[in-house]
N, C-alpha and C positions, 0 to 999 in steps of 0.2 A: 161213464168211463170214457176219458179221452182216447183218440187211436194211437197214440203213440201207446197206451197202456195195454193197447189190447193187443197190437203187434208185438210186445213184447210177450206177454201172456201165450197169443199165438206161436211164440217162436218154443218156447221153453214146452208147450204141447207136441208141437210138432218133432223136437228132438227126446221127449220122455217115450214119446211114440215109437223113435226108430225108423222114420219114415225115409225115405232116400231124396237125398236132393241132386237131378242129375239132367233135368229137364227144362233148364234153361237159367238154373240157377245152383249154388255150389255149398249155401248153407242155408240155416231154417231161418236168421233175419230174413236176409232177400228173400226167402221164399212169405213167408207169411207178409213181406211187402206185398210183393206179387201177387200174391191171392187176395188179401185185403183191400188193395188200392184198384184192383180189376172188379171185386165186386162191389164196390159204391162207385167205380166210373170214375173216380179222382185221376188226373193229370199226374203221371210220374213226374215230370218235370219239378213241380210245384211240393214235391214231397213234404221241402221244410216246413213250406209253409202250412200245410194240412195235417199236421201229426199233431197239435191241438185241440182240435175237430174234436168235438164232442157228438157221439154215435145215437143216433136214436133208436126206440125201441124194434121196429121193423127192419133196420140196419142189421143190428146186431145181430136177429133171428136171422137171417140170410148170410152171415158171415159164420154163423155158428154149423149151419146146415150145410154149405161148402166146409168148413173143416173137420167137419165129422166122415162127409166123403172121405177128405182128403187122409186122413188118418184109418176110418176103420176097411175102405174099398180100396187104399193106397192110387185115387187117380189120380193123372196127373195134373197143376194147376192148370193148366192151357185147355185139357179137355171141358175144366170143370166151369171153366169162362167163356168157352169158345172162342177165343181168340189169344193170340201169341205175338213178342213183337221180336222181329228179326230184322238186322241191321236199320235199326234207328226206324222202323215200318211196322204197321201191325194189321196180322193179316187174320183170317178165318180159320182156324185148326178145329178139327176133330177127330175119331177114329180111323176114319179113310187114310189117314197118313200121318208118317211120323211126326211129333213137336218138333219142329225146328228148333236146332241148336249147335248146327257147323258154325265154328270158328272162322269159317268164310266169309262168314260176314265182314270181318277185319279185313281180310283180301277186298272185298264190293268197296267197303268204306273206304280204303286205300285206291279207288282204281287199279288195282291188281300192280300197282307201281312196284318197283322196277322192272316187272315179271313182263308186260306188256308195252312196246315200241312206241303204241298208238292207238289212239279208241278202237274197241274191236266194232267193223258192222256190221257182224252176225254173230248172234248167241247161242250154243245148246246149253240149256238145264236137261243133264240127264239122268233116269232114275229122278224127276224132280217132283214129286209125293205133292204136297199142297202148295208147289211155284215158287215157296219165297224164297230162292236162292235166283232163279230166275227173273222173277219180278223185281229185286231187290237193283240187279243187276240193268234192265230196262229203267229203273227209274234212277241208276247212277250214269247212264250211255245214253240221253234221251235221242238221237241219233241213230240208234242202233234195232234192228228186227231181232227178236228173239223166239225161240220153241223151246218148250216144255215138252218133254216125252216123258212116259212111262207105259210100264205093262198094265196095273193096277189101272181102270176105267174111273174107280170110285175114286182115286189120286185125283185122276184127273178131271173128271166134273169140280171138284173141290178146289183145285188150281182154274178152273175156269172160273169157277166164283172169285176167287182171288183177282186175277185182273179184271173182271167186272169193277172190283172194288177201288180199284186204283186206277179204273180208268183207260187201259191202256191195248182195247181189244184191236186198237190199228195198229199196232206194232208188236203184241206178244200173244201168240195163238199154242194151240196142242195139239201133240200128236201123239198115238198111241204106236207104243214100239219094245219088243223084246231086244233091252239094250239097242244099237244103232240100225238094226237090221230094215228098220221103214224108214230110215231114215235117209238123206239126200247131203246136204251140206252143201258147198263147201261153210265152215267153221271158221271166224278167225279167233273162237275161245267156246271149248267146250269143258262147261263146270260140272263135275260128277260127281255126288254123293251115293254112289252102291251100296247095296247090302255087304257087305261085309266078315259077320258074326257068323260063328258056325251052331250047328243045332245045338252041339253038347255044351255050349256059351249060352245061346240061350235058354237052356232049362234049368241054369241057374241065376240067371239075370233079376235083381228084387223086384217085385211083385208093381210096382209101376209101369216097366215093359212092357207088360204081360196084357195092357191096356192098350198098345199099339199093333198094329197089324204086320203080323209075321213074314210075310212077303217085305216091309222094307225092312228085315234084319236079317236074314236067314242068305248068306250070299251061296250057297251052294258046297257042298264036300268038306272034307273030314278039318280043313282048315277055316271054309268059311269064305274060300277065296275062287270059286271058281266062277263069279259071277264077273271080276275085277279081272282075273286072267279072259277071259270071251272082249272086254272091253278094250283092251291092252292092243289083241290082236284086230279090232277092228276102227281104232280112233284114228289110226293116221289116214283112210282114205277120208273121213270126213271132214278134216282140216283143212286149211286153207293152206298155202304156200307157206304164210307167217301166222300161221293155225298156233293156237297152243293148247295142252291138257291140264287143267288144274283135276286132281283126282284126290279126291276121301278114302281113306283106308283106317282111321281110326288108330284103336291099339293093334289093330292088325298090321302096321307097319314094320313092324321087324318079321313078322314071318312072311309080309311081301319081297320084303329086302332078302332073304335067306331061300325066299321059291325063285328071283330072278337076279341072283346076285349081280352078275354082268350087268346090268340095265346100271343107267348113268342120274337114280331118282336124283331131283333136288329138293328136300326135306324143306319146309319153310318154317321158321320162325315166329311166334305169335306172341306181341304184346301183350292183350289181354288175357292172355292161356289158351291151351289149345295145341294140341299136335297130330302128326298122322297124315300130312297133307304133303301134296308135290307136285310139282310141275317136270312135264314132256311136251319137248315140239316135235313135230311132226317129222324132222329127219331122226330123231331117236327111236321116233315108234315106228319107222317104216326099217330099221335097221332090227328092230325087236322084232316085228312081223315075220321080215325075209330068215330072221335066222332058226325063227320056230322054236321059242327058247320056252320049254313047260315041261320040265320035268325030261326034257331031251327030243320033248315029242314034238309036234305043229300044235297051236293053239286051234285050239275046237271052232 
């Protein structure tokens, strides 16, 4: 059987199955690419030209035994390869931390154009689970120091293997921090992907989440949002002067929008798909701080 035969084969299992495609890809083609072309090592690039490829017998046993995970344990492809590629980069994923799959990427690949003046020389990846938002970003700014923080220890060993892997331990280091609170700055770009999700979201989230570790989805209270509310109030002292906020909220963007209606988000736009994202500079978040706008209260 040639792989072009077998990807096809794979795609029409994986949709008789019901499996979810949401982890870095949007239907079961790509996905049984993904899977397929991850586990014999083939070059995506080169796709065309390998979809002739005739499979041999021990191939095909190992491609069978990854989709049998993948189908009857619902894991995700990334876990079942150990590795993920995020913005044009491929890094180290496992259970310690979410599949990378922010749309940010777009932003890294754009140099965050128009959003930023001028190369930023200092980075936070916050809440940054296995780095590749941060890394991605170090290796688009090669100029630039960056930190990785998070709560989760196991994130970040796993982000330390990360820039092992790419090289880059003289310029992007970790630090362990509930949200900004170890943190120091000044920022001239701090990238957030927070948890988000609220519990009663996720106990219905399909059975691939369920793979990922509950600390990056679980942002706190009955919305999901009080992890993104503690952020809000505490990013503008970390900013630089010409500091800015690029922040992940997901589908939880409109009930961000409707818990601080006054705040001035600016919603971005995405090529390739993707929404839920915004940018704040630092005099918007220091006018959001002083005004103590949470439900009428001061931000926790």
């Amino acid at each position: 059987m040639r792989l072009r035969q077998y990807i096809e084969r794979t795609a029409a299992r994986l949709e008789q199955a019901g499996v979810h495609c949401g982890h870095g890809t949007s239907n079961f083609h790509d996905e049984a690419i993904h899977l397929l072309f991850g586990a014999l090592g083939l070059d995506y690039a080169r796709s065309v030209d390998e979809h002739d490829r005739a499979l041999s017998g021990p191939e095909r046993a190992r491609i069978e035994s990854l989709v049998r995970k993948r189908i009857d344990e619902r894991v995700p492809v990334a876990y079942l390869l150990g590795v993920a590629w995020f913005a044009g980069h491929e890094f180290l994923c496992d259970r310690r931390a979410l599949v990378p799959r922010s749309p940010i990427g777009e932003l890294i690949g754009n140099r965050f154009e128009p959003l930023l003046p001028e190369a930023p020389g200092t980075i936070l990846d916050l809440c940054c689970g296995g780095g590749c938002i941060g890394i991605a970003c170090a290796l688009q700014f090669p100029a630039a120091t960056v930190e990785l923080a998070d709560l989760s220890q196991g994130a970040l060993d796993l982000a330390q293997e990360n820039i092992s892997l790419h090289r880059l331990a003289a310029r992007v280091t970790t630090r362990r921090s509930d949200l900004c609170a170890g943190l120091q700055g000044p920022y001239d770009l701090i990238v957030a992907n927070p948890p988000y999700v609220s519990r009663q979201e996720i106990d219905t989230l399909p059975r691939e989440y369920r793979h990922e570790p509950t600390l990056g989805l679980d942002g706190g209270g009955a919305d999901g949002l009080e992890l993104v509310a503690r952020l809000l109030g505490q990013a503008a002292s970390r900013l630089s002067e010409r500091g800015l906020l690029i922040l992940e909220s997901g589908h939880s963007a409109v009930a961000l929008q409707e818990r601080f209606p006054a705040i001035p988000f600016l919603w971005l736009e995405f090529e390739h798909g993707g929404s839920g994202i915004c940018a704040l500079n630092r005099e918007q978040l220091q006018k959001l701080a002083s005004s103590g706008l949470r439900y009428g209260g001061p931000f926790p």
